[in-house]
C-alpha positions as CSV (number, residue, x, y, z in Angstrom):
1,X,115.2,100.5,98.2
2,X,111.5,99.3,98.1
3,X,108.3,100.7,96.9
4,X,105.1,99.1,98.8
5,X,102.3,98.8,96.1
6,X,98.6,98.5,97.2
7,X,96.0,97.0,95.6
8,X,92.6,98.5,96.4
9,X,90.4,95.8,94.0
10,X,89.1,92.7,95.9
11,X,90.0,91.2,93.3
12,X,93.7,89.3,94.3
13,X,94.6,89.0,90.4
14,X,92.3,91.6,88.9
15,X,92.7,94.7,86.3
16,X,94.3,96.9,89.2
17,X,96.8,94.1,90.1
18,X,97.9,93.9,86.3
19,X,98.6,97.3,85.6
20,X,100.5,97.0,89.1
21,X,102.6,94.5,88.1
22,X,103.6,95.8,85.2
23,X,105.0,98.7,87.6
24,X,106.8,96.4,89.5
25,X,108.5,94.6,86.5
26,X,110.5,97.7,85.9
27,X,110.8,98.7,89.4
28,X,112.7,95.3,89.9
29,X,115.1,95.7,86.3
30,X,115.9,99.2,88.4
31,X,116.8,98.2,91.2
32,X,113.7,98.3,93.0
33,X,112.5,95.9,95.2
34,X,108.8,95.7,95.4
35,X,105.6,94.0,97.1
36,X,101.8,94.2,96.3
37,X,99.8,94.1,99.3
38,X,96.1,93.6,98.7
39,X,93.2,95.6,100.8
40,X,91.8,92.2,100.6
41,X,87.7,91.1,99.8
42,X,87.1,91.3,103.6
43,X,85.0,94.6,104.5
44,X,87.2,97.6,105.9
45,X,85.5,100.3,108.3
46,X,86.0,103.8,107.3
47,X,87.9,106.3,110.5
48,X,85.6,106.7,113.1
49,X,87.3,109.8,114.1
50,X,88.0,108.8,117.8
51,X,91.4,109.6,118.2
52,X,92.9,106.9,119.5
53,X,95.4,106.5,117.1
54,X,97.3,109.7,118.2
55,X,101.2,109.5,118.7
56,X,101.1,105.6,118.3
57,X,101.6,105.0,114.3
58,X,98.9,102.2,114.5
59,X,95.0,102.6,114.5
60,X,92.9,101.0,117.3
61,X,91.1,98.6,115.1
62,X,93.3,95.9,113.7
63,X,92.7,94.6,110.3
64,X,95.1,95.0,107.1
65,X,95.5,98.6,107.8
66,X,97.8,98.1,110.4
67,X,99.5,95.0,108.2
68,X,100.2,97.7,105.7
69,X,101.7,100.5,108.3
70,X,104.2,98.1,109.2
71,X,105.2,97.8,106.0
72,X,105.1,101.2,105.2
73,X,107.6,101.8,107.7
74,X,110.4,100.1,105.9
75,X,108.6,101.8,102.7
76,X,110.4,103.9,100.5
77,X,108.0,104.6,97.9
78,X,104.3,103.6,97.2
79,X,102.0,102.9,95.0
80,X,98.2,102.9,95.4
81,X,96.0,101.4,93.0
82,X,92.4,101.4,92.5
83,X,89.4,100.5,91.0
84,X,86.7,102.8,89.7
85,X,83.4,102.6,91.4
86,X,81.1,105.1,90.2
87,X,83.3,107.6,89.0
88,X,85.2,107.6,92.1
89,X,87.5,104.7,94.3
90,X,86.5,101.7,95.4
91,X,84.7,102.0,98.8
92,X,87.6,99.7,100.9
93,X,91.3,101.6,99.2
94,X,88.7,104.8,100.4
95,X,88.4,103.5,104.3
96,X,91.7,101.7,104.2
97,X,93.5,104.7,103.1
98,X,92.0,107.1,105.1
99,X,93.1,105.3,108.7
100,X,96.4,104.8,106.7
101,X,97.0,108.2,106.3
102,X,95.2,109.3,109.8
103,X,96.9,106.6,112.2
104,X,100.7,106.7,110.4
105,X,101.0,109.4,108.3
106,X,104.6,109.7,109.5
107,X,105.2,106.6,107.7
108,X,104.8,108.1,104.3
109,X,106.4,112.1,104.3
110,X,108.5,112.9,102.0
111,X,108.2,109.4,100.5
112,X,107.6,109.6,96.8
113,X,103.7,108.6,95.7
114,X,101.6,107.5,92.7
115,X,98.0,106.6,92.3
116,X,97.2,103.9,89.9
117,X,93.8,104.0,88.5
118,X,92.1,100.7,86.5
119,X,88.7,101.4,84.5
120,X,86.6,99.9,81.9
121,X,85.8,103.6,80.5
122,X,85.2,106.5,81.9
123,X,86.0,107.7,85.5
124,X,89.3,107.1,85.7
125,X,90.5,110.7,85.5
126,X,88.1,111.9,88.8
127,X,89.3,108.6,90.9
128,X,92.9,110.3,90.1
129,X,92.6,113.4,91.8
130,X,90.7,111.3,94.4
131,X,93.9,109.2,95.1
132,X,96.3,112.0,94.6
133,X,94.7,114.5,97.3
134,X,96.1,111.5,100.0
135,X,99.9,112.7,99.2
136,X,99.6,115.9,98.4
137,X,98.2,116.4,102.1
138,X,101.0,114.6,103.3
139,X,104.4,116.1,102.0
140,X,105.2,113.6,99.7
141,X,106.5,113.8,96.1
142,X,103.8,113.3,93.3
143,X,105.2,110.7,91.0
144,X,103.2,111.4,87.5
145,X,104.1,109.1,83.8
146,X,103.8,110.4,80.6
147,X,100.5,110.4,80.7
148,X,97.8,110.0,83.3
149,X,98.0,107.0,85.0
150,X,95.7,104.5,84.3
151,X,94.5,101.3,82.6
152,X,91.1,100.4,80.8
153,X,89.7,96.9,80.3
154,X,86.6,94.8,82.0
155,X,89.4,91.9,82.4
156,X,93.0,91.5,82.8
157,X,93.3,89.9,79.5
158,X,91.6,93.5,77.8
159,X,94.2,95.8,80.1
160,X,97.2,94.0,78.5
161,X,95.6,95.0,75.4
162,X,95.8,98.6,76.6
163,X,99.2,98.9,75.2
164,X,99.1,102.7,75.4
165,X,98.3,102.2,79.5
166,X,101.0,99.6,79.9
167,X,103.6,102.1,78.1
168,X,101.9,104.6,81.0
169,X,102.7,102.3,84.0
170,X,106.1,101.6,82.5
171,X,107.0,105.1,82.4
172,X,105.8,105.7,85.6
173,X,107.6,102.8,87.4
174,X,110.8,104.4,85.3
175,X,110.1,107.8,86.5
176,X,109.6,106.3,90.6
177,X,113.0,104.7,90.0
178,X,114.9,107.4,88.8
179,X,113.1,109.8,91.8
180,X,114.2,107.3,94.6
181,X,117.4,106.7,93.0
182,X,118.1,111.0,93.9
183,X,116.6,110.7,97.1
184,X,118.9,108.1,98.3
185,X,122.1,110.2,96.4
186,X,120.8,113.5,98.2
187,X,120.8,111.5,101.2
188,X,124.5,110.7,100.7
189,X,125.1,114.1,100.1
190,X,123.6,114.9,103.5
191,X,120.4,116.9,102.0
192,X,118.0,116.9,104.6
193,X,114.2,116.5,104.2
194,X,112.6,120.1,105.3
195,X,111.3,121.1,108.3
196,X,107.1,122.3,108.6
197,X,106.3,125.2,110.4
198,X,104.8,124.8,114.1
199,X,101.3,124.4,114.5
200,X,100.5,123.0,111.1
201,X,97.1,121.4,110.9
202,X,97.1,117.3,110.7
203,X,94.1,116.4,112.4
204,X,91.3,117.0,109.4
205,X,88.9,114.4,110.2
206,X,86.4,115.6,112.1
């Protein structure tokens, strides 16, 4: 099993990336192989709407979005994290995730989900439901921690100070384990994922 982790800061080795590797230190002691994939520094353009992604799992413009649907493919779990800009996430993880979600949604149902917020104060809870509105939309288990899940700090150096927020990404990497770990014996014991109703509404971008 393998839980794709994306980092929305254009910043390779930044606050987001720190509190993400924490989450992937655990994921690995259970069991769970990981990999960060970073948005990158290089601009991302938001969904233009055009439609051309339809049936084909891939959007018509190719940058790192497509990179990351690939990987999402062999995906079993994810993790987003982001920045907060203003109260809200980062402009690129916005764009990026939105043709994620658009052009290869199918890549993520029913695949467990976390958003992973990094702040130097305040924000952090409204860039949360931000993130989380992504999976809920898309039939995929919300993975929550013991408390919400985020990190404070200006630099890495202050987050791994935020003992409380590294206990919260540990606990949440623990509870992502422990969710894929009854996925995969459900599977075994030939549960099958559920079925939508006909005619349900996917295409919200207008």
């Amino acid at each position: 099993m393998k839980v794709l982790l994306i980092n929305g800061s254009p910043h390779e080795k930044g606050c987001t990336y720190t509190a993400l590797s924490e989450i992937a230190g655990v994921l690995n002691e259970n069991g769970i192989d990981t990999e960060i994939f970073q948005v990158g520094s290089d601009p991302i353009r938001g969904c233009v709407g055009c439609g051309g992604c339809a049936g084909k799992n891939r959007c018509v413009f190719q940058d790192q979005v497509n990179v990351a649907l690939d990987k999402a493919a062999e995906a079993d779990g994810f993790i987003f994290g982001s920045p907060v800009h203003y109260a809200s996430a980062g402009g690129a993880i916005t764009s990026f995730l939105d043709r994620m979600f658009f052009a290869g949604k199918e890549n993520m149902v029913y695949k467990p989900g976390a958003a992973v917020v990094s702040c130097r104060r305040a924000g952090s809870t409204a860039t949360l439901d931000q993130l989380n509105k992504y999976f809920t939309i898309s039939s995929m288990p919300l993975v929550g921690s013991s408390y919400w899940n985020m990190v404070h700090g200006n630099t890495p150096e202050e987050v791994l100070q935020d003992k409380e927020g590294l206990q919260t990404m540990r606990n949440l990497a623990r509870n992502m384990a422990w969710l894929l770990h009854c996925i995969e014996a459900g599977k075994k014991a030939g549960i099958s994922v559920p079925q939508p109703e006909s005619g349900s509404t996917t295409n919200f971008i207008r």
